[in-house]
C-alpha positions as CSV (number, residue, x, y, z in Angstrom):
1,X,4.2,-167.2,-43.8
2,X,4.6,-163.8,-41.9
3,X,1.9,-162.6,-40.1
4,X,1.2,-158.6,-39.4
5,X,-0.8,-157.7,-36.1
6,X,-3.8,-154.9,-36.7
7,X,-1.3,-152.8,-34.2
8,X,1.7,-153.1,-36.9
9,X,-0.7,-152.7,-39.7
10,X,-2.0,-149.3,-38.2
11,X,1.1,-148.2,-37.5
12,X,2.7,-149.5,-41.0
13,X,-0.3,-146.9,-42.5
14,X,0.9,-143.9,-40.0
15,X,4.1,-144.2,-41.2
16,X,3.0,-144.1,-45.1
17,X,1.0,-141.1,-44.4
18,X,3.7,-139.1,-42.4
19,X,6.3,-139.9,-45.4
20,X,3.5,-138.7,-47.6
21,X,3.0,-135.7,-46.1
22,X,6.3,-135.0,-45.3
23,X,6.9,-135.4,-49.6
24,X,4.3,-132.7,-50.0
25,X,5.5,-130.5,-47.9
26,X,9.1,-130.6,-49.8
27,X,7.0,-129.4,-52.9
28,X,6.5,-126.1,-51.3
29,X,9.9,-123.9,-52.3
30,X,11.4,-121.0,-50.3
31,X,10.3,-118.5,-52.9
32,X,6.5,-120.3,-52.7
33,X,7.0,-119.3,-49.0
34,X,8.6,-115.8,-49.1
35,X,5.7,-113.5,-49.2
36,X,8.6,-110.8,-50.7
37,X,10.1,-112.9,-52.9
38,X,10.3,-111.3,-56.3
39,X,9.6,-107.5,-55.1
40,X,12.1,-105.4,-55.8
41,X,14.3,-103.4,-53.4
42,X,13.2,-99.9,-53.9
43,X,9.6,-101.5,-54.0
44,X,10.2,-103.1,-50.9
45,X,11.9,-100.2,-49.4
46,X,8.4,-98.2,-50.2
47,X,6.5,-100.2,-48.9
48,X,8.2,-100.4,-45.8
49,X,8.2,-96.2,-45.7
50,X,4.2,-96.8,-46.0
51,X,4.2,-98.3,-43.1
52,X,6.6,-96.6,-41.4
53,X,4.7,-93.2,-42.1
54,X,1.2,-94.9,-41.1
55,X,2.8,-95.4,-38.1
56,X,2.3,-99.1,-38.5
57,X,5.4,-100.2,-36.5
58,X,5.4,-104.3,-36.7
59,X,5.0,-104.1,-40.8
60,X,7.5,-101.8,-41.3
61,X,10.0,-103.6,-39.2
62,X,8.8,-106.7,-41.1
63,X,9.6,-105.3,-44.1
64,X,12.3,-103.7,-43.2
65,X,14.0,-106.5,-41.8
66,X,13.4,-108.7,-45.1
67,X,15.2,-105.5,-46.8
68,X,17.9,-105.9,-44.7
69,X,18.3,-109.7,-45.4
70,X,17.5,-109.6,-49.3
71,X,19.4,-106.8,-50.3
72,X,22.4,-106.1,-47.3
73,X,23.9,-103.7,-50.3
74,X,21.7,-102.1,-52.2
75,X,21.4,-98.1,-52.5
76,X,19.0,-98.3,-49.9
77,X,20.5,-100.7,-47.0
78,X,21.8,-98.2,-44.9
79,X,19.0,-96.1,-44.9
80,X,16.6,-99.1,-44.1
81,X,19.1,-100.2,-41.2
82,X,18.3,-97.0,-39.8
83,X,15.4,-96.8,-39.9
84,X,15.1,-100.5,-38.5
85,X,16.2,-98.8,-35.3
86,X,13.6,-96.3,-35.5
87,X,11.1,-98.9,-36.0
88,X,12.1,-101.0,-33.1
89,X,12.1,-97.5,-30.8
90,X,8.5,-96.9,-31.4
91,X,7.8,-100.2,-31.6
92,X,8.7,-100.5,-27.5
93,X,11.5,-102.9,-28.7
94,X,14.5,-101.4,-26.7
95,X,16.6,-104.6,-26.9
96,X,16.3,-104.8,-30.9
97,X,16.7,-101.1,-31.1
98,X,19.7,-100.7,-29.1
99,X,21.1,-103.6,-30.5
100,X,20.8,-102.7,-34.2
101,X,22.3,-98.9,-33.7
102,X,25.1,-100.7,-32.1
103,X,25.1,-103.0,-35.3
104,X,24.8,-99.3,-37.5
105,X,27.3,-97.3,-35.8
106,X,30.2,-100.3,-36.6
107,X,29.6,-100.4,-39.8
108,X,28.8,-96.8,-40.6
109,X,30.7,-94.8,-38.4
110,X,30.6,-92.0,-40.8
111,X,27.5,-92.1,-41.9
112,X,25.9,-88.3,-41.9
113,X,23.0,-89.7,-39.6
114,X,25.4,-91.6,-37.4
115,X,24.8,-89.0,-34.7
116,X,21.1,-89.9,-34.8
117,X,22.1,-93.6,-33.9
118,X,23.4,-92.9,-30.9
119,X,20.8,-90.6,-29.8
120,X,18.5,-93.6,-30.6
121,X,20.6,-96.0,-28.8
122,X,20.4,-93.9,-25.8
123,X,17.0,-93.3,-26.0
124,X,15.9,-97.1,-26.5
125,X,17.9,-97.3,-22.6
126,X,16.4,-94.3,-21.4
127,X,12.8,-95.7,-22.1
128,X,14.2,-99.4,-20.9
129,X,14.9,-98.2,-17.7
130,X,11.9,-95.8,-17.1
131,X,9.1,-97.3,-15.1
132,X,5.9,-95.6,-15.6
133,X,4.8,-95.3,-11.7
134,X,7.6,-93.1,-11.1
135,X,5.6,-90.2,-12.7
136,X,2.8,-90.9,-10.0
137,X,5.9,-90.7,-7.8
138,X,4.4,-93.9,-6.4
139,X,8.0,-94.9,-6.0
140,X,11.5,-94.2,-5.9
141,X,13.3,-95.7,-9.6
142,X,16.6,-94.3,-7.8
143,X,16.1,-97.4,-5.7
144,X,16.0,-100.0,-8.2
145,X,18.4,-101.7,-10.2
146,X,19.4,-98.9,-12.9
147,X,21.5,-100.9,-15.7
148,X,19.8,-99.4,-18.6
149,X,19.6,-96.0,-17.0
150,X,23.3,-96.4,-17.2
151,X,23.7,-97.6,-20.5
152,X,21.6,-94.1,-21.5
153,X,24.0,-91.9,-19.6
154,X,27.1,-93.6,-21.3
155,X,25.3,-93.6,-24.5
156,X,24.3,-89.9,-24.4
157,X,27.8,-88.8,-22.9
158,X,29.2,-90.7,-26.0
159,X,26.7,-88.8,-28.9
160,X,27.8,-85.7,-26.9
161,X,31.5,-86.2,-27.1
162,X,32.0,-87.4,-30.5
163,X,29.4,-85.3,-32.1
164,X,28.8,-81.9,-30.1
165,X,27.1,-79.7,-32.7
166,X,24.9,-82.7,-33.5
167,X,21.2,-81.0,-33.2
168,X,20.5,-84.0,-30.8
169,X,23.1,-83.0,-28.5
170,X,21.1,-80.1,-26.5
171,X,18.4,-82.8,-25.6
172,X,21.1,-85.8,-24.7
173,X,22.1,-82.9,-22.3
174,X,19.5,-82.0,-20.6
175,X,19.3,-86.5,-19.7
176,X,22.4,-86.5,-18.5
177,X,21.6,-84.0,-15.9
178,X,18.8,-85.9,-15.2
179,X,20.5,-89.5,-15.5
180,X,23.7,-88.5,-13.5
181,X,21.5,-87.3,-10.3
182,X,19.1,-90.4,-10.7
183,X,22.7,-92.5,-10.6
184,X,24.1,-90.8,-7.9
185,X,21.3,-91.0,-5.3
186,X,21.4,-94.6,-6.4
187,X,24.7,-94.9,-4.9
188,X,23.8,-93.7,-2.0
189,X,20.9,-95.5,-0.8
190,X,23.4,-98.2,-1.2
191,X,25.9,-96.4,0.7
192,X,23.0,-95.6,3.5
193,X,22.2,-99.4,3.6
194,X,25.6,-99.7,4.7
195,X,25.8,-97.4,6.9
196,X,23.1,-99.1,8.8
197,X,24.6,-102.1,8.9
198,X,27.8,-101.0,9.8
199,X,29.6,-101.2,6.4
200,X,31.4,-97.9,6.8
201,X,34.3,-98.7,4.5
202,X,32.0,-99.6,2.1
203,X,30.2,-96.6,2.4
204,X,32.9,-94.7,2.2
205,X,34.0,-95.6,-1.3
206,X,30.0,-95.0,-2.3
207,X,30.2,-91.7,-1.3
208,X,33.9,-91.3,-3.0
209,X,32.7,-93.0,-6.2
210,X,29.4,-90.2,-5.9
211,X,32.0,-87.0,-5.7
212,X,34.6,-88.1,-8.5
213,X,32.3,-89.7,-10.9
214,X,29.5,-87.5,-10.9
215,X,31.1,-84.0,-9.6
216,X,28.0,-81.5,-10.7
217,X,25.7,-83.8,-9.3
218,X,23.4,-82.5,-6.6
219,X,23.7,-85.5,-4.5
220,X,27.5,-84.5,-4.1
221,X,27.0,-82.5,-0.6
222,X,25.1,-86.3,0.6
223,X,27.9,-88.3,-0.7
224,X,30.4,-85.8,1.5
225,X,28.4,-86.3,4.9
226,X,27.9,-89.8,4.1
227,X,31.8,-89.8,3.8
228,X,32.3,-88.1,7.3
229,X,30.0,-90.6,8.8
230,X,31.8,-93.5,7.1
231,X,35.2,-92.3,8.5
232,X,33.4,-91.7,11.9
233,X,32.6,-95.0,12.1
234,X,36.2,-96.0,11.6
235,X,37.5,-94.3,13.8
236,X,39.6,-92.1,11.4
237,X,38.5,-88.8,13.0
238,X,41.2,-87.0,10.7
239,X,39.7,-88.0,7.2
240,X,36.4,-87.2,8.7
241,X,37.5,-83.8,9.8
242,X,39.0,-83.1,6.4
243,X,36.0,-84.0,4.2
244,X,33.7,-82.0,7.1
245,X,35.6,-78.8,6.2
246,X,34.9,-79.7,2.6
247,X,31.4,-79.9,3.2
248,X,31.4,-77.0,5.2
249,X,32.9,-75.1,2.8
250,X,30.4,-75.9,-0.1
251,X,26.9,-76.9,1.7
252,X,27.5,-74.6,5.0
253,X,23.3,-75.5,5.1
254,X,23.4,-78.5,5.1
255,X,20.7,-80.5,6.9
256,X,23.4,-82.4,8.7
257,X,25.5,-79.4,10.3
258,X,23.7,-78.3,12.8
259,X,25.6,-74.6,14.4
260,X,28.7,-76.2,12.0
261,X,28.2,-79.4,14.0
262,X,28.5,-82.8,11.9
263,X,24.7,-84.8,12.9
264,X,25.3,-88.4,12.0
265,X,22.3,-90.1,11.0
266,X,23.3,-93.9,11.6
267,X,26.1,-93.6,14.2
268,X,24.9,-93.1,18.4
């Protein structure tokens, strides 16, 4: 005869109840589980627009997102995957927003409101890379790492270029000045950290990158004296002397000429 410890038996009985419960919980069905299963597409569309327009943001992207997946394409799928972005925008999602115009522009690229995708993907970046101290001008956001103010300037530059007379284009506009000066004094602190540390190649192609990427910026005349000081450091006196007459030429008050003087601010 077999005998069963009061360990095996007690585990023998957790065992019976797991299986048990784990039976019970197969009753339950997807549908039994789907708190939209059975509503309708234009209902469920509705509903999400109520809570769009009460300005309840997680709801409506819940709903909206259960749209999406139900009914991929019905009448209203692109309008809901649109408005998906929107949702995710005032939501604070930048990632998800970004990511779904992305998802909208490739598969509507001629949609009528295709121009408003952009403008959303570039606004989800601008917001991404704002940091709310710089309005206390507490610090410098030129000086930290600006990957999503980037992805706005592409963005915006790309809403502007393929759709000009969009009504979103003025706007996108006015950010690029904004982003395209913020990126440009960007590159040169980094050329002025190399300048310091006696990098002056390296600051040399900062300061070249600064005057042929971003032309109208105002951080052009900086990126030409950070040029002449690069080549100074070289010793290539000639290319200095040809971007100093540049310089001169365009920024005769500058705060490095001095009586048409070149001041370096790193070298001795």
């Amino acid at each position: 005869m077999r005998v069963f410890s009061a360990a095996n038996r007690f585990g023998a009985l957790a065992l019976s109840l797991a299986l048990l419960a784990g039976c019970a919980s197969n009753d339950t069905t997807p549908e039994e589980e789907d708190e939209f299963a059975g509503v309708q597409e234009r209902e469920l569309y509705e509903l999400a627009r109520t809570a769009l327009d009460s300005n309840r943001y997680p709801i409506a992207i819940e709903r909206l997102e259960a749209l999406d997946t139900r009914y991929p394409f019905g009448p209203h799928a692109e309008q809901a995957q649109l408005e998906l972005v929107y949702a995710y925008y005032e939501n604070g999602d930048w990632e998800e927003a970004r990511a779904a115009a992305s998802r909208f522009i490739r598969l509507h690229p001629d949609h009528p409101q295709a121009d408003y995708a952009y403008y959303l993907r570039g606004l989800s970046a601008w917001q991404a890379g704002r940091f709310s101290l710089e309005r206390l001008r507490l610090i410098d956001i030129s000086k930290r790492d600006l990957g999503a103010s980037r992805d706005a300037y592409n963005d915006f530059r790309e809403l502007i270029q393929r759709f000009p007379q969009s009504e979103y284009a003025p706007d996108a506009q006015q950010r690029i000045v904004y982003l395209r000066d913020l990126l440009a004094r960007h590159e040169l602190h980094v050329a002025d950290y190399y300048l310091r540390r006696g990098a002056y190649l390296a600051a040399v192609e900062r300061g070249r990158w600064v005057v042929e990427h971003y032309p109208e910026s105002s951080a052009t005349r900086d990126a030409l004296a950070t040029m002449i000081e690069g080549y100074q450091g070289l010793g290539m006196d000639d290319r200095a002397g040809e971007v100093l007459a540049v310089l001169r030429e365009n920024a005769p008050d500058h705060e490095q000429l001095q009586g048409g003087r070149f001041v370096p601010k790193h070298l001795d």
